[in-house]
N, C-alpha and C positions, 0 to 999 in steps of 0.2 A: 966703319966706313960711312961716311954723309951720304945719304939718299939725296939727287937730284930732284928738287922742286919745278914746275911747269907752270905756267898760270893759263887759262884759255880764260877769254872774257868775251863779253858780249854788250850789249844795248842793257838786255835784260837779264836775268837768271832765274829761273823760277826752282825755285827747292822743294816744294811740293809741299813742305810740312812748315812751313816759313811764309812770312811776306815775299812776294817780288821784289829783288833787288837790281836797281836800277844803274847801272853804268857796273853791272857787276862783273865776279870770276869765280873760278873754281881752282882750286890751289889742289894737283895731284903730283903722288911721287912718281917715281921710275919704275913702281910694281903696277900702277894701275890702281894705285888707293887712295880716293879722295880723303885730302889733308884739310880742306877748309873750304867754307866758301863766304864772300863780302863781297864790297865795295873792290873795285881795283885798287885805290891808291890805298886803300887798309891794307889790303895782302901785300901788295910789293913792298912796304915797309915792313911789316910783322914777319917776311920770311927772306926778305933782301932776296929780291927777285929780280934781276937780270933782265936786262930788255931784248934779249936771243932768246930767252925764256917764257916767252909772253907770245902768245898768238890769239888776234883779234877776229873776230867773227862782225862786220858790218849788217847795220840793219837785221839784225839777227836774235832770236831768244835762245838760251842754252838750258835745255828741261832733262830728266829723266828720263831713258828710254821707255818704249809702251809697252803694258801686259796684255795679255789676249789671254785671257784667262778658260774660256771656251772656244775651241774650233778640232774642226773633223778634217784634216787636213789628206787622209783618205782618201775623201770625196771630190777632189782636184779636178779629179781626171772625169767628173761626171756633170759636168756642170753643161757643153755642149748640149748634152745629149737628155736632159732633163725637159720633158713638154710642160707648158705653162697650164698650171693649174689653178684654181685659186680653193682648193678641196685639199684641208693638210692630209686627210687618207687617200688621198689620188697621191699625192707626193710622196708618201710612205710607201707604196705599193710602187710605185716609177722605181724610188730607186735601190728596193731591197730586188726587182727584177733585173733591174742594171749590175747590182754589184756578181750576181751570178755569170754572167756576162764578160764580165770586165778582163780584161788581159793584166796581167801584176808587170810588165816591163813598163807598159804605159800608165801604170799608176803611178810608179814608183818614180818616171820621168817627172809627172804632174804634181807629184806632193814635193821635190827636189824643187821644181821653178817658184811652185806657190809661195814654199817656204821662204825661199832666198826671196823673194818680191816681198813679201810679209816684211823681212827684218831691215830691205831696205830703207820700208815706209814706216821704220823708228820701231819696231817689236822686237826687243831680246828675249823674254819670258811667253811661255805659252802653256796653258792647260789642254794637250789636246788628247782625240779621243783617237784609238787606236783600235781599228776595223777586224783584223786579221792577228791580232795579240802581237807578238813580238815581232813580223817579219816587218808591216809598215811601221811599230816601233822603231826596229834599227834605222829603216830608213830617213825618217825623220832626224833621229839622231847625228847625222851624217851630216846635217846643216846646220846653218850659222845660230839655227835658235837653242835654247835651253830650256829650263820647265822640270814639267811633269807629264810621262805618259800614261793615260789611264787605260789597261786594254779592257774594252768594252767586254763585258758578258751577257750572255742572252740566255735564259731557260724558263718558260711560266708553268711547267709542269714538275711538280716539286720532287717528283721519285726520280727527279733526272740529277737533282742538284749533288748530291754526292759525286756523280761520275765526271760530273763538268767542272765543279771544285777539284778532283785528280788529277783532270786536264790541264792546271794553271801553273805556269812558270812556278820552280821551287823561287826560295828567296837567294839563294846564288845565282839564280838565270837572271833574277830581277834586277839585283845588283849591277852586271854587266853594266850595262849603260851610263854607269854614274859617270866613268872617265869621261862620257859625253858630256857631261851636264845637263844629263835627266836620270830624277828619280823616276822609277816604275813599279805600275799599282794595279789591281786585278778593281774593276768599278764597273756596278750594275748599273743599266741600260735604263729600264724606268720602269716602276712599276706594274705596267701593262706586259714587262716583255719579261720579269723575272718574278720567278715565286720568294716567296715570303722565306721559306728555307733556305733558298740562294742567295738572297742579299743579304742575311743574316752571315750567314758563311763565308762572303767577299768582302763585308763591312769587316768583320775578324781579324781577314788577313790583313786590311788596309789598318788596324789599330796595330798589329804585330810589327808593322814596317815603321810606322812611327809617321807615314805617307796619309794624307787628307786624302777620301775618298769622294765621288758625286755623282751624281745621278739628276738623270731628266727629271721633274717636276714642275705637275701641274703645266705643263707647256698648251695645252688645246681644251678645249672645253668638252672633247671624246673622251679624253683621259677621265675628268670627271664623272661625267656619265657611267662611264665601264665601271668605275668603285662605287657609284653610289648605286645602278641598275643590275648591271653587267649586260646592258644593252648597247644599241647604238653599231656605229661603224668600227669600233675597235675589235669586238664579238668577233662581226663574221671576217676581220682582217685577219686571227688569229685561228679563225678556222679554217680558213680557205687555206692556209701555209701549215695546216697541222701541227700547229702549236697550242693549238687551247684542249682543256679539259674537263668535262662536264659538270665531274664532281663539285669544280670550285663554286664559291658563291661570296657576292658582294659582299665587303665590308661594311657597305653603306654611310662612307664619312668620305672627308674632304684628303686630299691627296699626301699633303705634311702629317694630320693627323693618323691617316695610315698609318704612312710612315714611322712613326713614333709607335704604333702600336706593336708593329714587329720589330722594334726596338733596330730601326735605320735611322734612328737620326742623332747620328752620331756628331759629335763636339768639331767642330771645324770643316763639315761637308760641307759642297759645293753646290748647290742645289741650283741647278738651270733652269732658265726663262722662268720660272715659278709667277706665269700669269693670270690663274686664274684661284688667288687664296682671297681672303677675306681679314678680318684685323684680327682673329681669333687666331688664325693659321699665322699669322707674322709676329703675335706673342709667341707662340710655340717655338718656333725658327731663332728668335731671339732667347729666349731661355735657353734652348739648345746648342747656343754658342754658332750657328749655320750658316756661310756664308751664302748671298744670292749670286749669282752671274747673271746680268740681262744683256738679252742679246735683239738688242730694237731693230736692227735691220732686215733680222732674219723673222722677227715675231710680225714685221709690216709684209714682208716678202710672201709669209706662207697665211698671213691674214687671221693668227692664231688671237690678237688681240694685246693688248699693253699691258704692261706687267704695273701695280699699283707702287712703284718706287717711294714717291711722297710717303705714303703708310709705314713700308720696310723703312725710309730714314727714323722719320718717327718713331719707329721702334729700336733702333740703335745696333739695326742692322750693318755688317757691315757688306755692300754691294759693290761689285767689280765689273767690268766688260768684257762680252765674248762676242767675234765674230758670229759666231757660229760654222755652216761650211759650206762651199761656194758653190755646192748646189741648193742652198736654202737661201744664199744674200747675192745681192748685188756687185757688192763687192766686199771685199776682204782686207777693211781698212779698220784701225782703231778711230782713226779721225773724223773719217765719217760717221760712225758708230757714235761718237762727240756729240756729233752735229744734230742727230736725229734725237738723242737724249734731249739738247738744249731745245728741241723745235717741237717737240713734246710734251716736255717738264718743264715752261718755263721758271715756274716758281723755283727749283733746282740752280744754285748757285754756278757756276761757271768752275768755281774752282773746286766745289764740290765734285763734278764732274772729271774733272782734270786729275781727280784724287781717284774714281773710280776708274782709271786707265792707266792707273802710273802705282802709288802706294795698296789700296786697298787691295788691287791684283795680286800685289807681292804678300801682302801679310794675309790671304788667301790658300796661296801656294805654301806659307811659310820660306818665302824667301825675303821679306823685310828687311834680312840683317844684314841684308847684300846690294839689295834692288829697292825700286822705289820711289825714291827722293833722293836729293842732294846731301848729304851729311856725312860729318866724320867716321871715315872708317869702313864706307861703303864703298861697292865696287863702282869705278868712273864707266860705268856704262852709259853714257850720257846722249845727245842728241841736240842740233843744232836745227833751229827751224828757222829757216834762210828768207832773206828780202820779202819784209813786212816791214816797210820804212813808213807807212799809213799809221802807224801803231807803237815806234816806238816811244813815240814822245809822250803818250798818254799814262799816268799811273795804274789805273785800273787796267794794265794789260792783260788779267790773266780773267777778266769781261769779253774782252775783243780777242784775243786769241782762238777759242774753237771755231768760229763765223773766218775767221781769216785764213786759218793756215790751209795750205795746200800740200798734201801729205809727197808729192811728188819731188816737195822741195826740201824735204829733210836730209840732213847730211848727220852722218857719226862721225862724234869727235875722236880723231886716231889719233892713239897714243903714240 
């Protein structure tokens, strides 16, 4: 049987792993499998493409759907009710009293709206972190996005980790979710919030699944402190909740390095905000194959400080984009997440950036071979970034693109 070919074209096409091409398309079948992509008048020759078969996208670019490689989607429902701080352990304390609080019908309202608002401002893939293990797992699942769910773990006193590792979905419960389109993985909190025995024990099963594991790192310069003194505001945060333990005593090194020493720094981790390392901690990170997530809106938000990007490229890291969650950012857009990179880094190429929202997300998650970029064989998850008729005539589109688009005017290309 001949598979039905479709052309959708645009001004522009940006393939993410390719030049811009200009007066381009995307040549997919009847599955949902992109078959090529060029120039228009290449494809409609090369696949004899029917002009009922062709649909134009004006003043338009036609890109990759976006990854959100971090976000607490959770946290939805807390975002009202969050007092402005600009103390990241004022905001840690706000909202682990909130979540005790919190009602589950109305979270589960708020992580439903978030998410569908998320995918319709161009997000199909997400790394997000899951509060409550599998119940806001499902619910996430339940919407239009795909990913990975990490269910968060918390324990810093190490005689607990045995019983909290018993606690954790077997790996048949974990499975559940795939018909969704999410893998699910048991992922420690951050080093302040779990013992050395328990992240050891969660990184385990995250190798067992074949699932990339991540954890907070280096996010505040508290965090710091607490490893290198065991002083500071993280102490008595930990004490005041009955979570700390006396016995313990500082490592006295830098947060990655830790890390590595209790043998968490696993091949393909995720390692969040990681703003406060040095060149020594981004060789490491790099040897150890570890991906970054920065998440600048949330790192300006809670005033934890800028993550050294410039260095981790230098290093041949590879970096992706996380929201974070919408009681830590302003908003809960990849585009603007773009924007604040580009008005930050500007030495940071454009489409360098463009790559860590789109590809590098995906080959993070280990979804590359599906999501991404424009390329044979991959799933047509695509997106349309609508009237930018300023820009299309310009070559260097993919310069002028993050300053321009307006994430409210993206449209999914429907099959």
């Amino acid at each position: 049987m001949n598979r039905e070919i479709r052309l959708y074209s645009a001004d522009w096409v940006l393939p993410v792993t390719a030049e811009p091409i200009k007066n381009g398309a995307v040549a997919i079948d009847d599955s949902g499998v992109i078959i090529d992509a060029g120039s228009v008048d290449e494809l409609v020759k090369k696949h004899e493409i029917s002009k009922e078969n062709i649909k134009y996208y004006k003043n338009s670019v036609i890109m990759p759907s976006l990854i959100n490689a971090h976000t607490h989607l959770y946290y939805s429902a807390f975002k009202k009710f969050m007092p402005e701080t600009g103390s990241y352990i004022e905001w840690l304390e706000a909202l682990v009293s909130l979540k005790e609080k919190m009602d589950r019908e109305y979270i589960a309202e708020k992580i439903t709206t978030e998410a569908e608002r998320m995918f319709d401002r161009g997000v199909s893939l997400i790394g997000n972190i899951c509060t409550e293990m599998m119940w806001d797992a499902e619910v996430v699942a339940k919407t239009s996005l795909k990913g990975i769910n990490f269910l968060e773990v918390i324990g810093f006193d190490p005689s607990k980790a045995d019983e909290i590792t018993a606690m954790l979905p077997p790996h048949e419960r974990l499975k559940e979710l795939e018909n969704f389109g999410f893998k699910t993985v048991p992922a420690p909190h951050s080093l302040y919030s779990c013992s050395p025995k328990l992240i050891k024990k969660i990184m385990k099963k995250s190798a067992e699944l074949s699932i990339p594991s991540t954890i907070h790192l280096a996010e505040s310069k508290e965090e710091s402190e607490f490893l290198l003194r065991r002083a500071g505001v993280i102490s008595a945060f930990l004490k005041n909740r009955d979570a700390y333990y006396d016995s313990w005593k500082p490592p006295g090194m830098s947060p990655s390095k830790y890390l590595e020493s209790i043998g968490g720094l696993q091949s393909g981790l995720l390692a969040v905000h990681s703003v406060h390392l040095n060149k020594s901690d981004a060789e490491l990170l790099a040897k150890n194959n570890v991906n970054i997530v920065t998440c600048p809106g949330s790192n300006r938000y809670l005033g934890v400080g800028k993550a050294p990007l410039e260095m981790y490229l230098q290093n041949g890291i590879n970096i992706c984009i996380g929201t974070d969650s919408p009681a830590s950012n302003e908003r809960m857009d990849i585009f603007n997440e773009m924007k604040i990179i580009k008005d930050e880094y500007p030495s940071i190429s454009s489409l360098q950036i463009i790559r860590m929202a789109t590809i590098n997300g995906a080959k993070a998650l280990r979804l590359d071979h599906l999501y991404g970029s424009i390329e044979k064989g991959k799933s047509a998850d695509l997106i349309v970034l609508k009237t930018i008729d300023d820009i299309i005539n310009q070559y260097n589109i993919k310069e002028k693109l993050i300053e321009k688009i307006d994430s409210s005017k993206v449209e999914r290309i429907e099959l």
